[in-house]
C-alpha positions in Angstrom: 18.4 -36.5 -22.4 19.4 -40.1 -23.2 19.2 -42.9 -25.8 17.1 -45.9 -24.1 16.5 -48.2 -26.9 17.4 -49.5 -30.7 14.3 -51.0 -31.9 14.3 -54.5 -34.0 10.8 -54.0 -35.5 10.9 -51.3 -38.5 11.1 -48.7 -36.5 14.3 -46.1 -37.6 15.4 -45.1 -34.3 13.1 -44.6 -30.3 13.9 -41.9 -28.1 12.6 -41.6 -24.4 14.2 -38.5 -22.8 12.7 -37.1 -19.6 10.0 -34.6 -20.4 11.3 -32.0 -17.7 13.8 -31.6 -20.2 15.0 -29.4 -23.6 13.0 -31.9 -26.0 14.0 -30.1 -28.9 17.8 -29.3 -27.7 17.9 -32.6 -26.8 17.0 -34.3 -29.9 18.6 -32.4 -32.3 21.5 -33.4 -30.3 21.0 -36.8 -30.9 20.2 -36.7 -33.8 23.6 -34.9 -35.1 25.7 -37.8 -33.1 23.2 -40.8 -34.8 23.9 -38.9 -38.4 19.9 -38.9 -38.5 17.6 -36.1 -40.0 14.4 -37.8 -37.8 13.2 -40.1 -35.6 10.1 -42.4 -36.0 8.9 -41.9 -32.1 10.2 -39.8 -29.3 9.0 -40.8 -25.8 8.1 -38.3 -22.6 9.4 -40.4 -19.6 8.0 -40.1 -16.6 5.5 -37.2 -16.2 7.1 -34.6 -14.6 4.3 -33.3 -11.9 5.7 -29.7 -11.9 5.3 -29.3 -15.4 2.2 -28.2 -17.0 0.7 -30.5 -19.5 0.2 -28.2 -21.7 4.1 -27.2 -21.9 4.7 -31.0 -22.6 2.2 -31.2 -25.1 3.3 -28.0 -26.7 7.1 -29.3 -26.6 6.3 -32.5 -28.4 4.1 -31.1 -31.2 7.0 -28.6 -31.9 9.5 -31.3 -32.5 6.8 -33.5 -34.7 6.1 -30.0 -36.9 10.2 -29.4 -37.1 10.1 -32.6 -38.9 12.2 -34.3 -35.9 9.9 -36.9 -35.2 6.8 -38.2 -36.7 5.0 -39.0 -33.5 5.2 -39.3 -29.7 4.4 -41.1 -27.2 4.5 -41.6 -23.3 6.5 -43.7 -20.7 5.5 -44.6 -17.3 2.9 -42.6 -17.4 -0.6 -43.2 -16.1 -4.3 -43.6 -17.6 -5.3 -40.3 -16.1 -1.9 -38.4 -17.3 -2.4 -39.9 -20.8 -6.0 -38.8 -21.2 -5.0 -35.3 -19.8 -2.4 -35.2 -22.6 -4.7 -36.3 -25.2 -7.3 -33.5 -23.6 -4.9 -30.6 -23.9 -4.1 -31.7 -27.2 -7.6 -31.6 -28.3 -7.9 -28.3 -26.9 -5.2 -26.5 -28.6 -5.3 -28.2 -31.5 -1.7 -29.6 -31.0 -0.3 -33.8 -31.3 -1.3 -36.4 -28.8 0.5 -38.8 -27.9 0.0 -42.2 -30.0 1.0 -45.4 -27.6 2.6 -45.5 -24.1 5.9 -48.2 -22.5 4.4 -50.0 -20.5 6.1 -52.7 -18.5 4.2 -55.9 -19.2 4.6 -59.7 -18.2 3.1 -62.5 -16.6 3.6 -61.1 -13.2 3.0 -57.2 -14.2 -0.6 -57.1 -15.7 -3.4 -54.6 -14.6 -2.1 -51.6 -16.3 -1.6 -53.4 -19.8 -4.5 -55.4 -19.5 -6.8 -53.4 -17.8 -6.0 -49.0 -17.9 -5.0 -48.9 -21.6 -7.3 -51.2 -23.4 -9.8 -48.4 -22.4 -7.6 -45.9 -23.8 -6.9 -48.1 -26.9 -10.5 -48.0 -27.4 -11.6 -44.3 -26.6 -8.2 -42.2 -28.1 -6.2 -44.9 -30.0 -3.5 -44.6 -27.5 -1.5 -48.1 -28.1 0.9 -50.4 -25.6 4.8 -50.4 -26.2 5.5 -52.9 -23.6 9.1 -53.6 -22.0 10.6 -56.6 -19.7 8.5 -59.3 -21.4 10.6 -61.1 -19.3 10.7 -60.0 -16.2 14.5 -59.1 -15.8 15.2 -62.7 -16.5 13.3 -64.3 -14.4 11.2 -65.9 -16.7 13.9 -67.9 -18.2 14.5 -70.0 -15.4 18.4 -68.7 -14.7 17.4 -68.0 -11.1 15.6 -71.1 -10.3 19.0 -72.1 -8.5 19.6 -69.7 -7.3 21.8 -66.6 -8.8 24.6 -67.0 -11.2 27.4 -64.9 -10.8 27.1 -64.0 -14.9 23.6 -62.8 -14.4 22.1 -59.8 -14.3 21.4 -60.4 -10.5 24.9 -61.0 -9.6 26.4 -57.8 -10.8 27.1 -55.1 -8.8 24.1 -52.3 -9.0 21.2 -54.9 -9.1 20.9 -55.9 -5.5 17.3 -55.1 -5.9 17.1 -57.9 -8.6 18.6 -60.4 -6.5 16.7 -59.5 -3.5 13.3 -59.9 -5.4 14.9 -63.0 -6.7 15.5 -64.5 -2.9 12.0 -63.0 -1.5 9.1 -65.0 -0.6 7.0 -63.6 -3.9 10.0 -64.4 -5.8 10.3 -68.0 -5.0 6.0 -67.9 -5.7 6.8 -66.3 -8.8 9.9 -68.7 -9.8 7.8 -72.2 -8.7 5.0 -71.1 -10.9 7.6 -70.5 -14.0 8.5 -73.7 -13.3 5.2 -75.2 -14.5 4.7 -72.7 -17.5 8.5 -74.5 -18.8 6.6 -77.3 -19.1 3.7 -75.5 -21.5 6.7 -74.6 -23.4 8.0 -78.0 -23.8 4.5 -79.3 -25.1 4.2 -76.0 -27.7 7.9 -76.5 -28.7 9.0 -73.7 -27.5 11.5 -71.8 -24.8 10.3 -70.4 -21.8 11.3 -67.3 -23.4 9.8 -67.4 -26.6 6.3 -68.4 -24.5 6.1 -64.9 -22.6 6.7 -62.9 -25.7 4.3 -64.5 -27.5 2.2 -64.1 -24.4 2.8 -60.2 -24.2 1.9 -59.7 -28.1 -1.4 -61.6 -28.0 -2.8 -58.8 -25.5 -5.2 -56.3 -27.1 -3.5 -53.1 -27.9 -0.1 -54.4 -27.5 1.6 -52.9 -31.0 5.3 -54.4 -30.2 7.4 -55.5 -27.0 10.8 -54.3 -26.7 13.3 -56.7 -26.1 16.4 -56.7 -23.8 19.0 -59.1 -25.7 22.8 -59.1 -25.1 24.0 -61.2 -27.6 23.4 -62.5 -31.4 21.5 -66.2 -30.1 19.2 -64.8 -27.4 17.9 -62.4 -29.9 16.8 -65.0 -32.6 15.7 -66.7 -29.6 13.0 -64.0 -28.6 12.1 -63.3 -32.4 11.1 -67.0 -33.1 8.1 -66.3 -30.7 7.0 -64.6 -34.0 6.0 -68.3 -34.8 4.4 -69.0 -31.6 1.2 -66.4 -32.1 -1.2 -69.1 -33.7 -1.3 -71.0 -30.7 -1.9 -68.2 -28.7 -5.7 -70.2 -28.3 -8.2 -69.1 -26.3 -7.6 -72.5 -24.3 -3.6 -72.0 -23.9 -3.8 -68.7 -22.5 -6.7 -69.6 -20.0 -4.1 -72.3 -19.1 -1.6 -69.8 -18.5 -3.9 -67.7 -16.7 -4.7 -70.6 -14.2 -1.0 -71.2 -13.7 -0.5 -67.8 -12.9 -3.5 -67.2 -10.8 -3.2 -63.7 -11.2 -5.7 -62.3 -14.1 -6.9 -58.8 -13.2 -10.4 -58.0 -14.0 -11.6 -55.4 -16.2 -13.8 -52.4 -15.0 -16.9 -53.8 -16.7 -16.4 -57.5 -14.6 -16.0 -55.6 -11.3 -19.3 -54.3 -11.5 -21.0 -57.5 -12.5 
């Protein structure tokens, strides 16, 4: 088991452990080291395929009725795992799960935009999404390449720099290049743009952020300010940038 994330909206504390583990041993754990008698959220990472749902379910409701957590949720999980979840639950009369972490940007979109809206809409299930921007590479710092100080350029995330250097990755970069300039018309960052872009979505009920200092996180929370020109007409501008819009069920039958 293993602490992933300190929140900044008013949320006490998120877990996300793996759910082929102790969930309960686990958190009480945690919770003992944190000097915490609950948590608002615990997350199942990663369905584990050799576990049966049922045991997962079963394991999370017991934490929510010990009065260790309030709800639950899921992680990497897909549309078809969710719903089984939400099935079992209904079945035994035991919690679902309430939202799932999703990673979402401009260049990670169908399951966001696409899988859980028509969960949002059938079960409730909501969208924690996570790497509004990208790994950095929606800032710009890799446009020239990659710093030595970045997150590319340590040892570890080879697979960063590579995607950085690869022929998607200079698509990706050229068309960030263009979206700076939307930025500088809204007066905005580049950063501040794609968060605002992520929280505009339907279903979207926050977007973790990945900050490392004081400045870059009053950076990303001053695309707070940005969500009333989220227009119809500026993300359909953003969208044709991007080029990459995925279509819902209902448009790929029409």
């Amino acid at each position: 088991t293993y602490l992933t994330i300190l929140t900044f909206f008013p949320l006490k504390i998120v877990f996300t452990f793996h759910s082929d583990g102790d969930v309960s041993t686990g958190l009480r754990g945690s919770l003992s080291r944190l000097q915490l008698d609950y948590v608002d959220i615990v997350f199942a990472n990663r369905n584990d395929v050799n576990s049966p749902m049922e045991e997962v379910v079963r394991a999370m409701t017991f934490v929510i009725n010990q009065g260790m957590a309030m709800y639950w949720g899921t992680s990497r999980w897909s549309a078809m795992e969710i719903m089984e979840a939400y099935s079992v639950a209904r079945q035994f009369n035991l919690i679902p799960p309430v939202c799932e972490q999703a990673e979402y940007h401009y260049f990670q979109r169908d399951k966001v935009e696409v899988q859980l809206p028509e969960l949002y809409h059938k079960i409730g299930v909501g969208a924690m999404t996570w790497s509004p921007l990208a790994c950095g590479l929606i800032t710009g710092k890799y446009s020239d390449g990659v710093p030595d100080c970045s997150r590319a350029g340590i040892k570890g995330y080879q697979w960063l720099k590579e995607r950085v250097y690869s022929e998607e990755g200079r698509r990706q970069l050229a068309k960030i290049k263009e979206l700076h300039l939307v930025a500088d018309r809204l007066g905005c960052t580049a950063a501040q743009l794609a968060i605002a872009w992520c929280l505009r979505s339907e279903g979207v009920s926050s977007v973790l952020l990945g900050v490392s200092n004081t400045d870059q996180l009053l950076e990303n929370l001053g695309a707070l300010r940005l969500l009333s020109q989220m227009t119809p007409q500026t993300v359909s501008e953003i969208d044709a940038l991007l080029g990459n819009k995925p279509h819902s069920k209902k448009e790929s039958r029409a």
